[in-house]
Residue frames relative to the residue before (quaternion, step in Angstrom):
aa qw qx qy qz dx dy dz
X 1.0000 0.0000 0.0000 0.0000 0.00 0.00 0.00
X 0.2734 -0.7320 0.6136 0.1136 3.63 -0.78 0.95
X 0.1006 -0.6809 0.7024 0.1816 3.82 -1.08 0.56
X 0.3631 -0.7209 0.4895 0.3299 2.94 -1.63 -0.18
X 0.2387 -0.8445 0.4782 0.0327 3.14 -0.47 1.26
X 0.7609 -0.3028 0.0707 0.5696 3.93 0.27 1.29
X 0.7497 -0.3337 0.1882 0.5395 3.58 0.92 0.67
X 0.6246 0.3220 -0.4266 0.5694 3.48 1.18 0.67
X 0.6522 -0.4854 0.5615 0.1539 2.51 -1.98 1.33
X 0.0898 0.8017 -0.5879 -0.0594 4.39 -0.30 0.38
X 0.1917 -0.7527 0.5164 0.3605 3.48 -0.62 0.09
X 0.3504 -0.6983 0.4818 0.3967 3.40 -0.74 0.53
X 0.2566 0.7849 -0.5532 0.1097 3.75 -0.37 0.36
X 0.2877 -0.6622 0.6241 0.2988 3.99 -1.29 0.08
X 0.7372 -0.3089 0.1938 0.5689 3.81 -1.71 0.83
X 0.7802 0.4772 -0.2426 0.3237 3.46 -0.11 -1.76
X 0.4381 0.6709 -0.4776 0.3603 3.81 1.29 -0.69
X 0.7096 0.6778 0.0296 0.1903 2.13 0.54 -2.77
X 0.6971 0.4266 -0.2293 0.5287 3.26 1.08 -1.62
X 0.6848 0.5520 -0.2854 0.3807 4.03 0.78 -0.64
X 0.6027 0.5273 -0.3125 0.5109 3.03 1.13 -1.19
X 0.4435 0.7505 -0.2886 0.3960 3.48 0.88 -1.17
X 0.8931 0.2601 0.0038 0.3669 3.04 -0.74 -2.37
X 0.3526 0.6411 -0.4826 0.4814 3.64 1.55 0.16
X 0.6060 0.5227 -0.4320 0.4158 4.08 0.28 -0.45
X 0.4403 0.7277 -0.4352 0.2953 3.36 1.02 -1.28
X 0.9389 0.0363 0.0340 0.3405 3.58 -0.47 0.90
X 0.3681 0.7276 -0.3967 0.4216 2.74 1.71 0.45
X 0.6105 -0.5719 0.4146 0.3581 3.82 -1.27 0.34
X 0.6202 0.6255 -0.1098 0.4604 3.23 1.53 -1.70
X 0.0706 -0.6775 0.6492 0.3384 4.26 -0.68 0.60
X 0.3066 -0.6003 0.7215 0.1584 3.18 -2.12 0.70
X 0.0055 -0.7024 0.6550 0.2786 3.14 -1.02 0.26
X 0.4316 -0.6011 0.6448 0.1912 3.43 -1.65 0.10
X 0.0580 -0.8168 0.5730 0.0346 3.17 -0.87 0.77
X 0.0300 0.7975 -0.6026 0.0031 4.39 -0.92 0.16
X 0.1251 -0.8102 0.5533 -0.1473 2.72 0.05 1.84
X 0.1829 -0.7501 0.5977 0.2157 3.93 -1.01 1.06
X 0.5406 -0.5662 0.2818 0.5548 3.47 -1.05 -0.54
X 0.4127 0.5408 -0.6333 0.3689 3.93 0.27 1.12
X 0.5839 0.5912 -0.3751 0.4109 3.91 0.95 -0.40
X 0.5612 0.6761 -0.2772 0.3887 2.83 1.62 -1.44
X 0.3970 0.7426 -0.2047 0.4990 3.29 1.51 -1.66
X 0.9066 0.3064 -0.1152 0.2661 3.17 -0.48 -1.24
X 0.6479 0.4335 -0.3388 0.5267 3.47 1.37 -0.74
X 0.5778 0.5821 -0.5276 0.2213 3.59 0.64 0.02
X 0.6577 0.3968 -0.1314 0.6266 3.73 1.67 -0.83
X 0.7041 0.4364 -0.2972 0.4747 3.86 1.22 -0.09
X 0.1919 -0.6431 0.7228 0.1648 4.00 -0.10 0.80
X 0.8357 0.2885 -0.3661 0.2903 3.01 -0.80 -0.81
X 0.6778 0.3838 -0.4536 0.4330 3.83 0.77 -0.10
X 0.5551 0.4467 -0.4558 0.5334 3.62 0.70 -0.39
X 0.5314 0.3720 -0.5638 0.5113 4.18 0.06 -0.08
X 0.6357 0.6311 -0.3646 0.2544 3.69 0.20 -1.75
X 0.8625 0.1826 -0.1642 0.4425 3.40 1.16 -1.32
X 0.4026 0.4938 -0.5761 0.5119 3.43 1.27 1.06
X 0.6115 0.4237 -0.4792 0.4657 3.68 0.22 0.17
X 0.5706 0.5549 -0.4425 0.4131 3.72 0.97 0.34
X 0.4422 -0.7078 0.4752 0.2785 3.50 -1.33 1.34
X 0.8455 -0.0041 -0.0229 0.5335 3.37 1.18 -0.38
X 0.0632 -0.7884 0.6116 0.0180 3.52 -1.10 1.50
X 0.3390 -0.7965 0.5001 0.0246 2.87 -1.12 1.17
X 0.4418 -0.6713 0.5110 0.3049 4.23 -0.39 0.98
X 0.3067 0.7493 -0.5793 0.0938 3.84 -0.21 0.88
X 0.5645 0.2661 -0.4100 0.6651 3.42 -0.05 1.75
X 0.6602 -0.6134 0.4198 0.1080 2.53 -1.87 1.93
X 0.5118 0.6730 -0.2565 0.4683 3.38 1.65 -1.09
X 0.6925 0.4747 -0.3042 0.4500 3.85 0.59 -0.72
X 0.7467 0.5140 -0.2543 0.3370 3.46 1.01 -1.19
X 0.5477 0.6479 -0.2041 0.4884 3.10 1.91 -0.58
X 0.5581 0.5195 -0.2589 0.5929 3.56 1.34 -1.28
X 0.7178 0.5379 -0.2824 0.3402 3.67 0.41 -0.86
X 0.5766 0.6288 -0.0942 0.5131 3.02 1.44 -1.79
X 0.6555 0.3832 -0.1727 0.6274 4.03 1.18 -0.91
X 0.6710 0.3867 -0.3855 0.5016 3.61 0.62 0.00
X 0.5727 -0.6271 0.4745 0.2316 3.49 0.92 -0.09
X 0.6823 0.2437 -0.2663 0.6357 3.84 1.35 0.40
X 0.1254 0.8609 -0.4931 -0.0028 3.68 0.49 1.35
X 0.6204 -0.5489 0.4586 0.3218 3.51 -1.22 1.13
X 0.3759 -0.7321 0.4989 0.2718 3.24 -1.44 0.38
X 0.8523 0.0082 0.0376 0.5217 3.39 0.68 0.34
X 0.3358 -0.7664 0.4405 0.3253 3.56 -0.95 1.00
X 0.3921 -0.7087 0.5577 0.1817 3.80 -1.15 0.75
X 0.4057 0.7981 -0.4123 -0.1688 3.25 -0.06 0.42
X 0.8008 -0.4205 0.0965 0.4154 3.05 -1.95 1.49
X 0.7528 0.4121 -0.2888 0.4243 4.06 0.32 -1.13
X 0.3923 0.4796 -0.5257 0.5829 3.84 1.26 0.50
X 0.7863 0.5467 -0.2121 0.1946 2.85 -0.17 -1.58
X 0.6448 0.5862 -0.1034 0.4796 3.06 0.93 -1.72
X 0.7064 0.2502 -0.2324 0.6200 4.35 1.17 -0.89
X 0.6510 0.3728 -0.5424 0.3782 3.88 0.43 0.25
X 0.5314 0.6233 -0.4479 0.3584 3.64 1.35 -0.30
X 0.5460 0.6192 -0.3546 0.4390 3.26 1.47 -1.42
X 0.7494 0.4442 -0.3347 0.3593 3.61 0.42 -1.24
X 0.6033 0.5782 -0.2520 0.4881 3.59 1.02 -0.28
X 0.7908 0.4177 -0.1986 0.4010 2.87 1.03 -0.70
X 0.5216 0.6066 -0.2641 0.5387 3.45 2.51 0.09
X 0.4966 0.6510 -0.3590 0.4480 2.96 1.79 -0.41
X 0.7151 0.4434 -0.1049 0.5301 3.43 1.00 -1.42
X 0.4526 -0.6361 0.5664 0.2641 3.49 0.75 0.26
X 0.3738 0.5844 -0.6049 0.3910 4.18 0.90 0.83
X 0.4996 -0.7030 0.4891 0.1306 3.23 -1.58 0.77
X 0.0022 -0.8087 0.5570 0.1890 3.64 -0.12 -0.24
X 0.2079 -0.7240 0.6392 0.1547 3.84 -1.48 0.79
X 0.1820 -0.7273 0.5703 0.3356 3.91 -0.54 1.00
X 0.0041 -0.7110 0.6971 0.0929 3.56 -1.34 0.23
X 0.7527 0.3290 -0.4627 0.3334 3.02 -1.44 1.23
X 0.6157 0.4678 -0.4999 0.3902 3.70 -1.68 -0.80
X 0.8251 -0.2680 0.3547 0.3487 3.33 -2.32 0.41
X 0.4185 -0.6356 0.4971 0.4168 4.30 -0.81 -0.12
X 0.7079 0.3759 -0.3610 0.4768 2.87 -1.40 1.21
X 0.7920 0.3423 -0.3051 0.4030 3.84 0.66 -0.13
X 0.4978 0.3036 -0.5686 0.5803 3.72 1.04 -0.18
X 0.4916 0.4402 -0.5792 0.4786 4.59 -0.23 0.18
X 0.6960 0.4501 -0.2861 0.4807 3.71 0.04 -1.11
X 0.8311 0.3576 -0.2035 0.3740 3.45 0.36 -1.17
X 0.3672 0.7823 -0.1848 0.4679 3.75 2.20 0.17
X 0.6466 0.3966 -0.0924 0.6450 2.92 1.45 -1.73
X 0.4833 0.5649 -0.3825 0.5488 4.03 0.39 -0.97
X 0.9089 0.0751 -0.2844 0.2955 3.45 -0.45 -1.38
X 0.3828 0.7438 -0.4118 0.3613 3.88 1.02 -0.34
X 0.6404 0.5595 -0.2500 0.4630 3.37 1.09 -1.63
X 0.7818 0.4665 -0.1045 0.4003 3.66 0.92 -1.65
X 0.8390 0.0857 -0.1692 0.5100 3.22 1.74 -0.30
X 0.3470 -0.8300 0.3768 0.2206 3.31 -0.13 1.14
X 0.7070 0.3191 -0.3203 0.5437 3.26 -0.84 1.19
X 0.5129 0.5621 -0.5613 0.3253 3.51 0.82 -0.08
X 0.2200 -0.7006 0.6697 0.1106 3.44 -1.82 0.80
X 0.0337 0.7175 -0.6957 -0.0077 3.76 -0.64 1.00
X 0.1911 -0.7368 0.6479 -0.0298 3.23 -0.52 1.76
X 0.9223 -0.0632 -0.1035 0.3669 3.90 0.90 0.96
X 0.0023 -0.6949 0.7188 0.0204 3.54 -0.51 0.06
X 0.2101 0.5553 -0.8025 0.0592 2.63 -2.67 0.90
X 0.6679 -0.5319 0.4370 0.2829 3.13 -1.77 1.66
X 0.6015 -0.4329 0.6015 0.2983 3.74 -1.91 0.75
X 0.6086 0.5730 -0.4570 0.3041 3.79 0.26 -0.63
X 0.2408 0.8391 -0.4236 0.2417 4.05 -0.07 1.04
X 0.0651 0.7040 -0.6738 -0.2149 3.82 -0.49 -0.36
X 0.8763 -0.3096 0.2408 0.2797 3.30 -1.98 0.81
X 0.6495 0.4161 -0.3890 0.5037 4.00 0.91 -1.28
X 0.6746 0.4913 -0.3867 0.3924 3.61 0.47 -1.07
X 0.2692 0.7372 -0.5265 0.3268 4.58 0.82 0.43
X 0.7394 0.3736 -0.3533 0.4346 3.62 0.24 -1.15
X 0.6463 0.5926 -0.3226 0.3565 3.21 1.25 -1.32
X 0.7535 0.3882 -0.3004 0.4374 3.53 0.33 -1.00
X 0.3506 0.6297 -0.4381 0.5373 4.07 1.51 -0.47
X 0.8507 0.2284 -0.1862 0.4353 3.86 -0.20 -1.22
X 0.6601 0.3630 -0.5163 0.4074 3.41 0.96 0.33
X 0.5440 0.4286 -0.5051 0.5150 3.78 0.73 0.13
X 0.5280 0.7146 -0.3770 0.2616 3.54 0.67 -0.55
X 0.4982 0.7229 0.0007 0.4787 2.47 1.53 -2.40
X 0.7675 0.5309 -0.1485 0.3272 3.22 0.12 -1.44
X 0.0276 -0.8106 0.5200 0.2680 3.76 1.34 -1.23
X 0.0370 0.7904 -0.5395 0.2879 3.40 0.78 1.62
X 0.0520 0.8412 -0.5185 -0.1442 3.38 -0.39 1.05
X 0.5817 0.3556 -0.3411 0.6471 3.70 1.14 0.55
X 0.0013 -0.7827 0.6165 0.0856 4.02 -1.72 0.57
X 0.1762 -0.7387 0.6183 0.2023 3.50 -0.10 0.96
X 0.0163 0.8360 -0.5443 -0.0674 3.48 -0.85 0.90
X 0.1174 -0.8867 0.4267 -0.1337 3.52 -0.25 1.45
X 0.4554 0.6598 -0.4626 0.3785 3.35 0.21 1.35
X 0.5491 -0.7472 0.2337 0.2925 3.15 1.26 1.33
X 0.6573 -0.5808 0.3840 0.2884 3.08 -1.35 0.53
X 0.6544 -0.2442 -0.6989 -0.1540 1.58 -2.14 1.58
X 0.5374 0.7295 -0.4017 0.1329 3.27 1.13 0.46
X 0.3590 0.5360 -0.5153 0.5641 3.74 1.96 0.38
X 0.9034 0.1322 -0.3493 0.2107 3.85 -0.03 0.01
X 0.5359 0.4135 -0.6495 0.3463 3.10 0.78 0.98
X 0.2702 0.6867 -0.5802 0.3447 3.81 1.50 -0.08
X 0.7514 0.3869 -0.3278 0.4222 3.61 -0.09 -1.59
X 0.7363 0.4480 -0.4592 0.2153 3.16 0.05 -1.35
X 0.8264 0.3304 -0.2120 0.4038 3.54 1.03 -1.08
X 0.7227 0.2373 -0.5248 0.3820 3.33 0.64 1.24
X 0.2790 0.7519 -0.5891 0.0989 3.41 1.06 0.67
X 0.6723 0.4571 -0.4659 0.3493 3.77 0.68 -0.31
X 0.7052 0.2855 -0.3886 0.5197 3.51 0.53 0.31
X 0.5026 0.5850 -0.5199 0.3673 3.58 0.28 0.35
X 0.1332 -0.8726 0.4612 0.0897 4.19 -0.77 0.32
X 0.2657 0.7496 -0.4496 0.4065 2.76 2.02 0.65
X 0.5925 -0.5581 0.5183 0.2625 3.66 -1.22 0.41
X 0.6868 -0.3162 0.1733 0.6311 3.68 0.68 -0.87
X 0.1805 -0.7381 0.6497 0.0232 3.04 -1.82 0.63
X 0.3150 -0.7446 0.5804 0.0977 3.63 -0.80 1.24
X 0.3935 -0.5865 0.6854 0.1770 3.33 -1.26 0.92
X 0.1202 0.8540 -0.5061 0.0102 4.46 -0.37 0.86
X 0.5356 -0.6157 0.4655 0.3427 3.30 1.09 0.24
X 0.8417 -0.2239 0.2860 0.3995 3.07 -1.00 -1.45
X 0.4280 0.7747 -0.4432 0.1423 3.34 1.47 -0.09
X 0.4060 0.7568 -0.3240 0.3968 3.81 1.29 0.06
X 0.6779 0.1932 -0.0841 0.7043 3.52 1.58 -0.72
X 0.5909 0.4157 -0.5611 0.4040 2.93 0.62 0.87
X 0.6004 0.5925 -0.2825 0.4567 3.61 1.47 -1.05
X 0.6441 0.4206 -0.3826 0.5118 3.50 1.33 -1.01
X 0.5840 -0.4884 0.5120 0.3979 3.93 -0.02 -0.39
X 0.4790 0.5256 -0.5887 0.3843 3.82 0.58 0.34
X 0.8690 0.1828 -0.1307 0.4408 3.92 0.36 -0.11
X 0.1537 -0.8116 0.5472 0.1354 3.72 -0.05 1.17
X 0.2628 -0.8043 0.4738 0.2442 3.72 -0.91 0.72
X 0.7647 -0.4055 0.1786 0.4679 3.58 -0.76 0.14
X 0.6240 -0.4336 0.4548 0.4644 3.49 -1.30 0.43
X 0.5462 -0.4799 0.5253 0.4421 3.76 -1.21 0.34
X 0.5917 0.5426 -0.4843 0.3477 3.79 0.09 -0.80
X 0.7174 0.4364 -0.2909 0.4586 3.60 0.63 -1.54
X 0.5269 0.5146 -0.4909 0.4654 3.94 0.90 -0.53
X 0.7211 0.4617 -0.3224 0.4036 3.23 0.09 -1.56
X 0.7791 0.2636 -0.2353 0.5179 4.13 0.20 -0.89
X 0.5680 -0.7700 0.2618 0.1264 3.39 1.22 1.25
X 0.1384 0.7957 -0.3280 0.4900 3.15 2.03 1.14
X 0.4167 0.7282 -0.4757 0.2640 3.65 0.52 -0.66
X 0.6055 0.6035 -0.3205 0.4080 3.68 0.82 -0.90
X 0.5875 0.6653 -0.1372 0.4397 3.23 1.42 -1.56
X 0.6788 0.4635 -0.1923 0.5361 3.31 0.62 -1.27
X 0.6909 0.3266 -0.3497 0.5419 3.93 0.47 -1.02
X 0.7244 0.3996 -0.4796 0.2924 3.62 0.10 -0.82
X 0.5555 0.5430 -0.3921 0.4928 4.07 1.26 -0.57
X 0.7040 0.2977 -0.3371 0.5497 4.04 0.48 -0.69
X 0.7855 -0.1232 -0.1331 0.5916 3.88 0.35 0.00
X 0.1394 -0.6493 0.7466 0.0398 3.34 -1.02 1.76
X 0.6114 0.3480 -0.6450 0.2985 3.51 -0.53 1.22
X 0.4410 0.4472 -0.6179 0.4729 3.38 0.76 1.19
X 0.2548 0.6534 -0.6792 0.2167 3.65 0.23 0.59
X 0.7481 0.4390 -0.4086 0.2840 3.05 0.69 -1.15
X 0.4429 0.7029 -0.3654 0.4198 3.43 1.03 -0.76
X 0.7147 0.5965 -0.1707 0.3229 3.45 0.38 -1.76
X 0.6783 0.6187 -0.1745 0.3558 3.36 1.28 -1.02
X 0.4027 0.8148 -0.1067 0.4031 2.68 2.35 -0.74
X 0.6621 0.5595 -0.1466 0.4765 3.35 1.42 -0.88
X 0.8159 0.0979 -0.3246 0.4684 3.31 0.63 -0.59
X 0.2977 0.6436 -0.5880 0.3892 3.65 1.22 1.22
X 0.6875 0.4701 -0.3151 0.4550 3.65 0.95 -1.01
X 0.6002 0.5518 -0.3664 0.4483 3.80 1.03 -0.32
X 0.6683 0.5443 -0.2671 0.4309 3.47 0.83 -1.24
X 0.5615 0.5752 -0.2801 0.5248 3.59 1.62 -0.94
X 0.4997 0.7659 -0.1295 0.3834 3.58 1.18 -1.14
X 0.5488 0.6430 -0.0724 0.5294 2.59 0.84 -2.07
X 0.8994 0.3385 -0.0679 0.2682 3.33 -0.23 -1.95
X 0.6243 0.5666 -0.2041 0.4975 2.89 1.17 -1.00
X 0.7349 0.2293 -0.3651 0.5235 3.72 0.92 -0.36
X 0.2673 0.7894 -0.3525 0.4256 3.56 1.04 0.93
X 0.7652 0.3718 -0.0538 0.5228 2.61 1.15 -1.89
X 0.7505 0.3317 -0.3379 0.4610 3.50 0.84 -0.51
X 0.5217 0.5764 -0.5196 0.3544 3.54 0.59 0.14
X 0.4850 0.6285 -0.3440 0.5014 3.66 1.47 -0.70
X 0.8102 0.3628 -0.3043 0.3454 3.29 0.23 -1.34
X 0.4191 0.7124 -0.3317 0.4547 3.82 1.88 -0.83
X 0.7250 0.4618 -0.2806 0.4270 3.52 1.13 -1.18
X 0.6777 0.5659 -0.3200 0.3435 3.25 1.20 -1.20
């Protein structure tokens, strides 16, 4: 079941949902993309048409930020749990070693979706990365990088070049991509390579994680502030329909 969450489609779903619903594409003819929007994306589709289309053309969004669950939770149709994309994105992988699927990383700085190749291969046996290539591109160079994942017979694409430019990337070459599915992961490339450690599990689990990034890099404050902009919207927005309920 999808709510709407301030003009985004969310699915409501926990990791394990998420990861099934997910690993169903595996082999499929059709690309999916995946999307995990927090509540700065949210942010962004309110002044960005074309990313809020980008992530309705997704088979499957996932709530990844404390900020969404809260917006959701004020609207009165709360999610069951945050997903987030760098979970998600290595239990697919492990499924996807099971099945003998391939995955290509694409994006981050050069040298870390390679770095982050080795890392995950080591951590999951059987994984196949049939490629990597750095985020660093301009628009003519599209077909080119298309026919090397093509090329590649990738049947998963972590794409990781932060928001919003991994989802209108997917959205506007999913018809020529032949990958099975592709995840929109931010930064999860420097996280897999070791250039960014994420919180202790405790702080995930007591939904702290924010905490932890904003102490190891406090110029995401600004970012951070984002959250209780997406509540206050929240806020309003179930304002507004209770009016109209009345009307």
């Amino acid at each position: 079941m999808k709510y709407d969450i301030l003009g985004v489609k969310v699915d409501n779903a926990t990791m394990d949902e998420a990861v099934n619903a997910v690993s169903q594409y595996l082999g499929s003819k059709d690309s999916h993309i995946v999307v995990t929007p927090n509540a700065e994306i949210l942010l962004m589709c309110e002044n960005d048409p074309q990313l809020r289309d980008a992530i309705g053309k997704a088979s499957f969004v996932c709530a990844d930020g404390v900020g969404v669950l809260e917006a959701a939770k004020i609207l009165k149709t709360p999610l069951k749990e945050k997903v987030a994309g760098c979970d998600l994105g290595y239990n697919l992988l492990k499924i996807a070693a099971k099945n003998g699927n391939s995955v290509f990383l694409f994006g981050a700085k050069p040298g870390v979706a390679e770095c982050a190749a080795k890392n995950l291969c080591e951590k999951i046996p059987g994984l196949i990365v049939c490629g990597t290539r750095d985020g660093y591109f301009t628009p003519e160079q599209d077909d080119e990088i298309v026919k090397q994942i093509n090329d590649s017979g990738a049947d998963v694409l972590w794409v990781c070049l932060g928001a919003p430019k991994q989802e209108k990337w997917m959205a506007e070459n999913k018809d020529k991509l032949n990958v099975s599915v592709m995840l929109g992961l931010g930064g999860s490339l420097d996280v897999y390579a070791g250039n960014v450690k994420r919180a202790p599990k405790f702080m995930i689990k007591c939904k702290a994680e924010w905490l932890y990034r904003l102490i190891k890099e406090p110029w995401r404050f600004g970012r951070m502030i984002k959250i209780p902009r997406v509540i206050k919207l929240a806020k309003q927005e179930l304002k507004r329909r209770n009016k109209d309920a009345r009307a």
